[in-house]
C-alpha positions as CSV (number, residue, x, y, z in Angstrom):
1,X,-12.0,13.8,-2.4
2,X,-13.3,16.9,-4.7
3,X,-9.8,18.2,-7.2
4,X,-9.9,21.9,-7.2
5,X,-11.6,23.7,-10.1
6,X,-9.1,25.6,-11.8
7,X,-9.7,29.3,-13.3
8,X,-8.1,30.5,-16.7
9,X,-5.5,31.8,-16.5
10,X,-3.3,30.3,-13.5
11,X,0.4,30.3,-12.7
12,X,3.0,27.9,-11.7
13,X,5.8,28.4,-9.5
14,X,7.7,25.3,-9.6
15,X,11.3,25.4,-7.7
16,X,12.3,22.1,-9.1
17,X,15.4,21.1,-6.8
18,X,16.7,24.5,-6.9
19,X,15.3,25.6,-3.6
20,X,14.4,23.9,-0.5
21,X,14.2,25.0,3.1
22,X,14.3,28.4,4.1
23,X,14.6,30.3,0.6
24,X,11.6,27.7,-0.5
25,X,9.1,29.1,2.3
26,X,10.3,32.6,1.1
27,X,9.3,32.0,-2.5
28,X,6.2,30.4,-1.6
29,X,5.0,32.9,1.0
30,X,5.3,35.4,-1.7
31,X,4.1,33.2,-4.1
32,X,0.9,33.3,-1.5
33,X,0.9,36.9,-0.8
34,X,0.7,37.5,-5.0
35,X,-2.6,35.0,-5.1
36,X,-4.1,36.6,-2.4
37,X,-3.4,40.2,-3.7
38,X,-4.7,39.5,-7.2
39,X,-7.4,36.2,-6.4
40,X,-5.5,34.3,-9.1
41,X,-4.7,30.4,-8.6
42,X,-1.1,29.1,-8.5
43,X,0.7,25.6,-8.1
44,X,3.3,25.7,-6.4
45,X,5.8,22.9,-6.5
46,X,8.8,22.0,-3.5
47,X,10.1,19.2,-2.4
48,X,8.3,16.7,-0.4
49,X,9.8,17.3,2.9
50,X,8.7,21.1,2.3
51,X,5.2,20.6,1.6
52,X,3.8,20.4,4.5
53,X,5.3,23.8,5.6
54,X,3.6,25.1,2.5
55,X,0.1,23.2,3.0
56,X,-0.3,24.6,6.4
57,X,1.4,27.9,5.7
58,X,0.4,29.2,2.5
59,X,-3.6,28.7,2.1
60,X,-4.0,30.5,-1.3
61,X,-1.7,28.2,-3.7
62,X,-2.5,24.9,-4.9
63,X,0.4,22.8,-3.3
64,X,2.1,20.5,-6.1
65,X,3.9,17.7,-5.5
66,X,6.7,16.7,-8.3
67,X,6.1,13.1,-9.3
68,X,3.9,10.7,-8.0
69,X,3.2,7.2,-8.2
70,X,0.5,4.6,-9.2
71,X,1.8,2.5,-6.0
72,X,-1.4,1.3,-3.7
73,X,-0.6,1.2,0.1
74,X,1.1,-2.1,1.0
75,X,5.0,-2.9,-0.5
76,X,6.9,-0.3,-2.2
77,X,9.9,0.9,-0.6
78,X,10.8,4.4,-1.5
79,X,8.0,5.3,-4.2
80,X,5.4,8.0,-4.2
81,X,2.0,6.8,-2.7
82,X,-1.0,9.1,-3.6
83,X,-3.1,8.5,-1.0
84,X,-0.1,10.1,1.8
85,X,0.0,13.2,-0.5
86,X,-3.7,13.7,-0.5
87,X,-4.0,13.0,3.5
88,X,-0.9,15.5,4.1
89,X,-3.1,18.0,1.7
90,X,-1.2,17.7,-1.5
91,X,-4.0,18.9,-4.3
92,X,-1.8,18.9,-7.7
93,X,1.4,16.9,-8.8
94,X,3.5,16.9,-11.7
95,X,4.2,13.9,-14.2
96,X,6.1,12.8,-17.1
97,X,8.3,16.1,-16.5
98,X,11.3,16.0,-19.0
99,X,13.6,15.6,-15.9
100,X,11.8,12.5,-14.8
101,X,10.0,10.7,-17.6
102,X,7.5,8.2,-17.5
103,X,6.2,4.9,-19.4
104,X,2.5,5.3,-20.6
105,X,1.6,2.2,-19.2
106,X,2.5,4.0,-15.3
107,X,1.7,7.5,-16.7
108,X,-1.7,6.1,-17.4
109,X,-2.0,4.3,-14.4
110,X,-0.8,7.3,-11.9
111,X,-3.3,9.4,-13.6
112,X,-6.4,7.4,-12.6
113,X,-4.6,6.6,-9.7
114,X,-5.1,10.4,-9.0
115,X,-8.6,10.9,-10.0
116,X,-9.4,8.5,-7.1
117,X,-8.0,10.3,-4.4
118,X,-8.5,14.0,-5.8
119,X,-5.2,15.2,-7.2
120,X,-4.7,17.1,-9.8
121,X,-2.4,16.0,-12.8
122,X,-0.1,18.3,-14.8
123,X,1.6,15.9,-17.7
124,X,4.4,17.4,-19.7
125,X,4.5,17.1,-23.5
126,X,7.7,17.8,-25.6
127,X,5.8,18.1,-29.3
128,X,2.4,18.7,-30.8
129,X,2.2,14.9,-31.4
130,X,3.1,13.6,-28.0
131,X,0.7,16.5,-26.1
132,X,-1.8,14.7,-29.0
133,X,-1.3,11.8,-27.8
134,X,-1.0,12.0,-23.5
135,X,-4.6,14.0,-24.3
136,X,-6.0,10.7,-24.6
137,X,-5.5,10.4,-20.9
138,X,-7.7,13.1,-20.4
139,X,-5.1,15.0,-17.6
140,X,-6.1,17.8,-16.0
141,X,-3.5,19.7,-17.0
142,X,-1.3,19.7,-20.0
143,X,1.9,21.1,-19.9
144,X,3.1,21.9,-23.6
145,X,7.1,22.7,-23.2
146,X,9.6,22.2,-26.0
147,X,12.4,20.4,-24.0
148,X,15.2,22.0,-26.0
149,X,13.9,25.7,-24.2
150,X,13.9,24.4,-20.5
151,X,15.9,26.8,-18.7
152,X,17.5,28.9,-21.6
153,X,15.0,31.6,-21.2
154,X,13.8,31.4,-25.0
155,X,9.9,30.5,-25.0
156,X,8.3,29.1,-27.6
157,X,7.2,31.0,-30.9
158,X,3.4,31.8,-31.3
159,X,2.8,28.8,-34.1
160,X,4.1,26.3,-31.4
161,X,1.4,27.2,-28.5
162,X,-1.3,27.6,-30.8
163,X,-0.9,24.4,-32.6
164,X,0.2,22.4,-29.0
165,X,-2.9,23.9,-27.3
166,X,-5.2,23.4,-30.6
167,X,-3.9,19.5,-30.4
168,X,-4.8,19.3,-26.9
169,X,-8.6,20.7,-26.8
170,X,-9.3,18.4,-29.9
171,X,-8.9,15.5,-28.4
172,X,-9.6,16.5,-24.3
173,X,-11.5,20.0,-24.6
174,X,-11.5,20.2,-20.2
175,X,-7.9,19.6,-20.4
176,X,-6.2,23.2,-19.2
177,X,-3.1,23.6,-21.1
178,X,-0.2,25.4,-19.7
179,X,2.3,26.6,-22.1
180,X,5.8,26.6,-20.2
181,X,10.0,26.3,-20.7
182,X,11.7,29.6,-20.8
183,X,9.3,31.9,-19.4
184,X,11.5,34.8,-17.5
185,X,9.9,38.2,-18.5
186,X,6.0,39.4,-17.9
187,X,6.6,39.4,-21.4
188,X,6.7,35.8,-22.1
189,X,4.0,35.3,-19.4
190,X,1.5,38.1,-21.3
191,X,2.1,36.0,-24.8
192,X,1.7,32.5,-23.5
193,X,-1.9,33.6,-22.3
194,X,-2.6,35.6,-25.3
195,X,-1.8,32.8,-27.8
196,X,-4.6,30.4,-26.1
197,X,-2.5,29.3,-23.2
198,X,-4.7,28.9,-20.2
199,X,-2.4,29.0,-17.8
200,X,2.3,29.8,-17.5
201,X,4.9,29.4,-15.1
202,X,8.5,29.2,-14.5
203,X,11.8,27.8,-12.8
204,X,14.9,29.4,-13.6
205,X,13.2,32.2,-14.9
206,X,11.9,33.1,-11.3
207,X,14.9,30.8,-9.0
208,X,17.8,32.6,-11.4
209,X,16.4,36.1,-11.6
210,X,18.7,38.8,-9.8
211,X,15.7,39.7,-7.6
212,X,13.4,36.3,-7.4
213,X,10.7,38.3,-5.5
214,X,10.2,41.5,-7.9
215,X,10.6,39.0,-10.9
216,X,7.1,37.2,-9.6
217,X,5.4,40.4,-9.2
218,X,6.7,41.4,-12.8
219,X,4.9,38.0,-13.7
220,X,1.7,38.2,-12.0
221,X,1.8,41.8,-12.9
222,X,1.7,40.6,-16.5
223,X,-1.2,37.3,-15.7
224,X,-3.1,40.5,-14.5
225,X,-2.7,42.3,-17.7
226,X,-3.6,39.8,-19.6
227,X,-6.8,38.3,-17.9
228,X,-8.0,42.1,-18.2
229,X,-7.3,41.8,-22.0
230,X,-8.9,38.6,-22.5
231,X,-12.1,39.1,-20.8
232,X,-13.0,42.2,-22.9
């Protein structure tokens, strides 16, 4: 199965465990809506009882599942098997998020274990030196994110996603880095990109915003913006 070619720059929505249900098909039907409207790519994360809603409901993002697995069909009670995300249409997943960490040895493994059945992987990275390092894995995605800013609405400074992304294209130049944790203005999302991010996103700084809805049109406002400036 063929991974999805991804476009600099993309977005991420990714709900985490904040949403599920009802307000979850909201966000991602406008999360939809906003790709269509401006042809940019997004993952979108939810739960795994909600993807399926999203797969066969919202054709223009990249559904995302949260963690997966390097389990092979047979025994293993209660894990994450890749090939049942890429038959229900599943085309990205998170790993190694801060929130669910993983050994290299099964990071390594659930990353080939992707390539085979066509998933994309986005691996999170704390430092410069650990993004150096999970590089080595040639991932599809890199997410840079300074744990200490998850959620607090800071992003990083401009030194920080220059260096992170600099580390990453040294050692895996196809690797996409997205440079995430505390994005919650089209502010934030305008610098990430303009500092050599290839691609933002957000949680709380979408899920937590008075007005979720006009807070991702701020942002993909701002991705707009800045894919104007950068192509000049």
């Amino acid at each position: 199965m063929e991974k999805i070619v991804l476009k600099r720059p993309f977005f991420v929505v990714n709900p985490k465990s904040y949403l599920y249900g009802e307000e979850l098909r909201q966000l991602a039907k406008k999360t939809d809506e906003l790709c269509e409207r401006y042809d940019f790519q997004s993952l979108f994360t939810a739960q795994l009882i909600d993807l399926p809603w999203v797969i066969e409901n919202c054709p223009h993002v990249i559904p995302t599942a949260q963690f997966m697995e390097s389990l092979k069909p047979g025994r293993g009670m209660g894990h994450v098997l890749p090939e049942a995300l890429a038959a229900a249409g599943v085309k990205a997943t998170f790993l190694n998020h801060a929130e669910n960490p993983m050994t290299v040895h099964e990071l390594a493994a659930t990353i080939v274990r992707a390539r085979e059945v066509g998933i994309l992987t986005c691996v999170c990275a704390d430092s410069v030196e650990e993004a150096r390092a999970i590089a080595e894995l040639h991932p599809d995605i890199m997410t840079c994110e300074l744990n200490s800013l998850i959620g607090t609405g800071h992003i990083a400074g401009e030194d920080y996603i220059r260096a992170s992304t600099e580390a990453v294209k040294s050692v895996s130049p196809e690797t996409m880095v997205l440079q995430a944790a505390g994005i919650s203005t089209g502010q934030d999302v305008y610098d990430a990109i303009i500092y050599g991010g290839d691609a933002t996103g957000g949680t709380s700084g979408i899920v937590a915003a008075p007005d979720p809805m006009a807070k991702l049109e701020e942002m993909f406002a701002a991705l707009d913006k800045v894919r104007t400036k950068i192509s000049e």
